[in-house]
N, C-alpha and C positions, 0 to 999 in steps of 0.2 A: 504494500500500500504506500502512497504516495501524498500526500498535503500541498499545495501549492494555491497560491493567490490566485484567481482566474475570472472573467466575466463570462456566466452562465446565459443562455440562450434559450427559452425554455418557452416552445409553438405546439400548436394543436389547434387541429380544424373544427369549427364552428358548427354542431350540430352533423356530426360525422352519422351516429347513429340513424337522426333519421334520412339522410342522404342515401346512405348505403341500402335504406329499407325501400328507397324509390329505384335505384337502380343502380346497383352496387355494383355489375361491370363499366359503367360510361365513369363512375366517381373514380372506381380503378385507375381506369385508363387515363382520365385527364389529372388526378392526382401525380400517375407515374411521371407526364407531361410536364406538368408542374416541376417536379424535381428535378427529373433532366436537365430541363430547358431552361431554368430561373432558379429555384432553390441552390440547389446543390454547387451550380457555379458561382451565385453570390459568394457560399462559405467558402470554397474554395480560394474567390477572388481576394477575401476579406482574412485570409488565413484560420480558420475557424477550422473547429475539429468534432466530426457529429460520434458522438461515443454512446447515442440511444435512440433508435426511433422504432417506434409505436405505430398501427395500423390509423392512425392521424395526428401524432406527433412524430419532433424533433427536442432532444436535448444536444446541446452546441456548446462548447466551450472555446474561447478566446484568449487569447495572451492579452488581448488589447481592446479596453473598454471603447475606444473610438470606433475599433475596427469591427463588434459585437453591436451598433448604434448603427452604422453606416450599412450593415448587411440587413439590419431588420427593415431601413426604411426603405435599400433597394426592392427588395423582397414585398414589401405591402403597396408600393407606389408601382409597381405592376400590375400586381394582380386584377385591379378593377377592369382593363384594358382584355388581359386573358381571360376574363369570366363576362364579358360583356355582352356578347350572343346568347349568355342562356338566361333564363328567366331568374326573374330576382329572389326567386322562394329555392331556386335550386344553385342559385351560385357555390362556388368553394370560395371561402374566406377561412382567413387565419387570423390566430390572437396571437400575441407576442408577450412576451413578460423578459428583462432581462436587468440582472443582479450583479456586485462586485462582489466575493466572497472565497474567505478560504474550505477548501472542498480537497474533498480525500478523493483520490484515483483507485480505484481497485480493480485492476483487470480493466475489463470492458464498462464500467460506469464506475459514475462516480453521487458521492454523498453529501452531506453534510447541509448546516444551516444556510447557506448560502444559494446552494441547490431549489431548500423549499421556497425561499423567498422570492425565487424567480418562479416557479412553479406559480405561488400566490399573485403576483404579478399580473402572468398571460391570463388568468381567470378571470380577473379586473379588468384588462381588458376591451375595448369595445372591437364587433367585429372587422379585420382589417386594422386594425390599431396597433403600437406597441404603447405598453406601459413600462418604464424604468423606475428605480428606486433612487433615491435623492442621492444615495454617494456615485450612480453612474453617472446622475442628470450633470454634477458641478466638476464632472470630466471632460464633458462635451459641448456645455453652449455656446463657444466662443468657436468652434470647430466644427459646427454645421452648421446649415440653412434652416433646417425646419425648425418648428415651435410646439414647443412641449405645454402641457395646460398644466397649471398645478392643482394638483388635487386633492391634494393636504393629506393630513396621515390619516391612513387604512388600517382599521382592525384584519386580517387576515386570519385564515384558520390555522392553527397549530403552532401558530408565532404568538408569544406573549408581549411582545412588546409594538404600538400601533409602527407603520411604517408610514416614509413618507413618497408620495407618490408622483411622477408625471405621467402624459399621456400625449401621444400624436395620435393624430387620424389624420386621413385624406382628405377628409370635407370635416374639418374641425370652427366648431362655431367661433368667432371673435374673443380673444380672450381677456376676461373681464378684469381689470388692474382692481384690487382691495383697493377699499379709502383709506384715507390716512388715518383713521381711527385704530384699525387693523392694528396695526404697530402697538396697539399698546396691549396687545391679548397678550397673555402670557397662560399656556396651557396647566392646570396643574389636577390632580389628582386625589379624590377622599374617600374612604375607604369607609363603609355602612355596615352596621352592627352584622348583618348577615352576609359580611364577609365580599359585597362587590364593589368594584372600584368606579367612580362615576367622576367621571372628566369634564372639569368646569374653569371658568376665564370669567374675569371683568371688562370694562371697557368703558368709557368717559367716567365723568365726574358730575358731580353733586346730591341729588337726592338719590338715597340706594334704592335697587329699582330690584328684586328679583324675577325673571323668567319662566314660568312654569312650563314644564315641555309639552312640547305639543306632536302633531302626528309622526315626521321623521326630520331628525334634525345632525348635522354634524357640525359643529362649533368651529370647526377651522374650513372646511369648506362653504359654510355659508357666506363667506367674507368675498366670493368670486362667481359665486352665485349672481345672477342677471336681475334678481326679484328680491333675494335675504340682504344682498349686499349695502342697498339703497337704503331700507328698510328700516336696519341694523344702524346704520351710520346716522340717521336721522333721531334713533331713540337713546342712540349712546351719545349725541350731543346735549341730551334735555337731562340726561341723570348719568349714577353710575349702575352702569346694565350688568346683572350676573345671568350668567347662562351655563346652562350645562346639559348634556345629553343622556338623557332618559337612558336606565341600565336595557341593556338589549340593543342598543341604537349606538352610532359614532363611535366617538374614539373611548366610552364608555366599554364595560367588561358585557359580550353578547353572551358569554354563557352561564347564565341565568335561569334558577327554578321558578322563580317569582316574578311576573311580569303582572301586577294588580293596583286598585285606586290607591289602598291601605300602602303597598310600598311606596307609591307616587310620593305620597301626603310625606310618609317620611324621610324620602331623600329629598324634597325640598327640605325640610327642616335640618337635614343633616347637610347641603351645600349651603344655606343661612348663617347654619353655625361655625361652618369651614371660612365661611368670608367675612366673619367677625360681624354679622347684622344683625344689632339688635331689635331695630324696630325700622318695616323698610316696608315700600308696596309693592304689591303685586302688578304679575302682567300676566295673563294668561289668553292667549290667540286658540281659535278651535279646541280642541278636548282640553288645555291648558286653561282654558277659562272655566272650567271641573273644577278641575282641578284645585285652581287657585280661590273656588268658593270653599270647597269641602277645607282647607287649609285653613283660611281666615275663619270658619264657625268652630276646627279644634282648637286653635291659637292666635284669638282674638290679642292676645297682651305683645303680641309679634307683628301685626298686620296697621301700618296707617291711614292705607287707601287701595281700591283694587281697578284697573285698567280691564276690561274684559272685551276682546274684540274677535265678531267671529264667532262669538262661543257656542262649542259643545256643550251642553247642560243637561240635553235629555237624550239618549239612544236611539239609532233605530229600532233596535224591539223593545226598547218601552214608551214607544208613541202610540202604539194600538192603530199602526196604519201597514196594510198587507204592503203596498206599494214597496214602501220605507224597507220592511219586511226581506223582500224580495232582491232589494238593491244587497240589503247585506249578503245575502248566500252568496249573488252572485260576483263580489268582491270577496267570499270568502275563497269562491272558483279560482278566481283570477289569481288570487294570488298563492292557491295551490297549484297552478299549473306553468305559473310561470315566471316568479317573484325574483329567482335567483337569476333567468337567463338574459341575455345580453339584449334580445329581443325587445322590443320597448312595446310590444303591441300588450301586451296585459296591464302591466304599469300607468299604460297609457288611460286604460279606465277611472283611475285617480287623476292622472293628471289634468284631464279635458274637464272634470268635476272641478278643482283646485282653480285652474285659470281658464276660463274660456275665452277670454278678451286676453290673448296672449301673443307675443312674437313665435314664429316655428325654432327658436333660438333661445327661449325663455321656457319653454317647456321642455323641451329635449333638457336642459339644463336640470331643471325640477324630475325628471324623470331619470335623470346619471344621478340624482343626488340620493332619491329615495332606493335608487338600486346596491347603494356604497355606504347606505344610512344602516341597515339590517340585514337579515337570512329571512328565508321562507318565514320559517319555525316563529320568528318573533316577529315577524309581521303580522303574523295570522294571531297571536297570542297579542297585541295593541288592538286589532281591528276590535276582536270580539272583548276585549275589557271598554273599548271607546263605546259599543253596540249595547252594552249592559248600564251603561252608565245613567243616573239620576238621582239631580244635586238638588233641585226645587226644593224639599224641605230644608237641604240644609242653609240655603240663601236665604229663610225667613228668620235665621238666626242671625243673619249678621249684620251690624249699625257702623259699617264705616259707611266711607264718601268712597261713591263707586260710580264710573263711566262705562257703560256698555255700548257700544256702537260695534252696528253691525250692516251689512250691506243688503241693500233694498233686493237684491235678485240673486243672493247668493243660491249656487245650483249644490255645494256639498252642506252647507248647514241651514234650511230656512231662517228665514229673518224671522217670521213669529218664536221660534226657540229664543231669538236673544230678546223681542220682546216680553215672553214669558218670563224669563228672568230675570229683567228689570223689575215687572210686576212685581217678584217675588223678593226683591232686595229691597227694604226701606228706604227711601226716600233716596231710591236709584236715581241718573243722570241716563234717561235713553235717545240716543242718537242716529237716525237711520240715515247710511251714506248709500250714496249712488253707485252703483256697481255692480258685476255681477260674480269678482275674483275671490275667492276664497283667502287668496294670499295677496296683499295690496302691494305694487307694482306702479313705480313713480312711472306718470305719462299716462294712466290711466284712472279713469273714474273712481275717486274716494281717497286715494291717498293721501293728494295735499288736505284733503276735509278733515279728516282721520287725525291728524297733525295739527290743524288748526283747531279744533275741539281739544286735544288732550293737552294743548299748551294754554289754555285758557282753563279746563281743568285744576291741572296744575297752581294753577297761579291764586287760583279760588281756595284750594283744598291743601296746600301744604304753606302759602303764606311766601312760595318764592315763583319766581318769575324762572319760565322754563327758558 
């Protein structure tokens, strides 16, 4: 056996299985094609060395991280041009993932953590894409043309520690620069009596503001986000914003037996207590606005005002409407059949719900993010706790100063739910904006409203001027 430093390579074709079930000789042949023709001379050209391949993978080792970067993107900036006669439900495409790392040689393959990290990579992914890891990314940018997206760090499976990610594609959307706010995250890490680890940051200054989570979120990738980024920089200028990612979600721990309201309610209190807040308001957007009621009725002596926009408050199966009913099973479908694949068409059922009044650039973003946000498993285990959820009596418990505004045409939460729960809070602030986005989206209807309400809020209800 052998140890040596190396840039790992690590491809496989997208959906090989059902390829092969429509017509596993023509996949043959133009696979064989493939590699002939294009593959195997890139690595050749690129000095690369194939030590494993798989009835649709490649594992590829390299002396030289440039030279490991340079063969992926000959390699993917082809192929659109060779698969462009066939239909687009039967093309071959490939993912890419490639790592710097020390890796053991034994015989004919090779090991080690460095190995998996590239493996976890090409899974990430999109089809045609290569994904690298930040110690290959700050080898290369100055030594190629193309443009890597950053995609902040990645929970992966069997790696404990998040990594941090880029990506090319060939038709890669504009890449969104963070605001200057960004710079002041600083990731860090708290650890909940039941032992998971939940991943939290602050950002501006003044009134402490906490974040309740809401349906899928990553704290460092929402910064480049097309729709969180705007959002985000607008609310961390009015206060100091904590946020943190729901266990099961982000750069939070995904393996998790507990995905319920009960641990919600206590890891807000346990990231409160992490960020030194003793008495702070809440912010709760869709099922975060639950969230952040059931919070403020068990710890009234922690709570000064609550923001609620959006909000989840009552279930689909506890409205006693079949319709409502039936949308659930069939998100619970969608995202059994296809929550983890690269594929955006299942995802997509959320997404067009979430923004209908959107760019084809602002959703595709929103749909990379919920795909990099979770696993199947804990997607499906948020749906069905969001599904069960109802907060109405406990919002009759509670006597702070609270704004709820919510959008007149929202398509995933109705607006009578946020009005219901103004009813239900005393001497509530309800505000109905224009719109029809689930997630508010500067250049579009409600945003600036949204903003102009909660800074006048503000200024009424804590005595400072936002």
């Amino acid at each position: 056996m052998e140890r040596r430093l190396s840039a790992i390579l690590a491809s496989d074709m997208v959906g090989y299985s059902r390829l092969m079930e429509t017509d596993e000789m023509d996949v043959l042949m133009r696979q064989k094609s493939h590699r002939n023709e294009l593959i195997d001379p890139a690595i050749e050209r690129h000095h690369g060395e194939i030590v494993k391949t798989t009835g649709d993978g490649l594992l590829v080792t390299f002396a030289s991280v440039l030279d490991a970067v340079k063969c992926a993107l000959s390699i993917q900036s082809a192929m659109p041009e060779r698969e462009a006669s066939h239909k687009e439900d039967n093309r071959i495409a490939f993912r890419i993932g490639i790592n710097l790392g020390d890796v053991i040689f034994d015989d004919d393959d090779v090991f080690g953590d460095g190995v998996n990290v590239a493996a976890r990579l090409e899974s990430l992914s999109e089809p045609g894409g290569v994904c690298i890891s930040d110690i290959v990314y700050q080898s290369v940018p100055d030594k190629i043309e193309a443009s890597f997206r950053d995609m902040g760090s990645q929970r992966v499976k069997n790696i404990s520690r998040p990594i941090k990610v880029w990506q090319w594609t060939p038709s890669a959307a504009p890449v969104v620069e963070a605001p200057e706010v960004s710079v002041q995250q600083r990731v860090r890490f708290q650890r909940t009596d039941d032992g998971v680890n939940l991943a939290w940051a602050t950002t501006g200054n003044g009134i402490p503001m906490l974040k309740a989570p809401n349906w899928m979120g990553h704290i460092e990738y929402e910064w480049t986000s097309p729709f969180w980024a705007d959002f985000l920089s607008e609310f961390s200028s009015r206060c100091n914003l904590v946020r943190f990612d729901q266990r099961g979600t982000g750069l939070s721990d995904w393996d998790v037996e507990d995905i319920s309201e009960d641990r919600m309610i206590d890891d807000m209190l346990t990231i409160a207590d992490a960020a030194g807040l003793e008495t702070f308001g809440l912010f709760g957007i869709s099922q975060g606005a639950g969230f952040s009621i059931q919070f403020a009725a068990r710890h009234p002596e922690r709570v000064r005002f609550l923001i609620l926009l959006n909000g989840l408050t009552r279930g689909r199966m506890r409205r006693g409407d079949p319709e409502a009913e039936e949308i659930h099973v069939m998100a619970q479908n969608m995202i059994s059949a296809g929550w983890g694949s690269t594929n955006p068409t299942f995802r997509n059922f959320f997404t067009s719900a979430f923004m209908p009044h959107s760019t084809v650039d602002q959703r595709a973003s929103f749909d990379e993010m919920q795909r990099l946000s979770t696993n199947t498993e804990n997607a499906l285990q948020i749906l069905n706790m969001n599904a069960q959820m109802e907060v109405h009596d406990r919002a009759r418990e509670i006597h702070k100063p609270t704004l709820v505004a919510h959008q007149k045409d929202d398509l995933f939460v109705p607006a009578n739910i946020g009005r219901g729960a103004a009813r239900d809070i005393p001497n509530s602030i309800f505000v109905e904006l224009p719109g029809a986005n689930h997630a508010l989206i500067r250049g579009y209807p409600g945003f600036t409203e949204f903003f102009d309400h909660l800074d006048t809020f503000l200024a009424e209800h804590t005595g400072e001027d936002a």
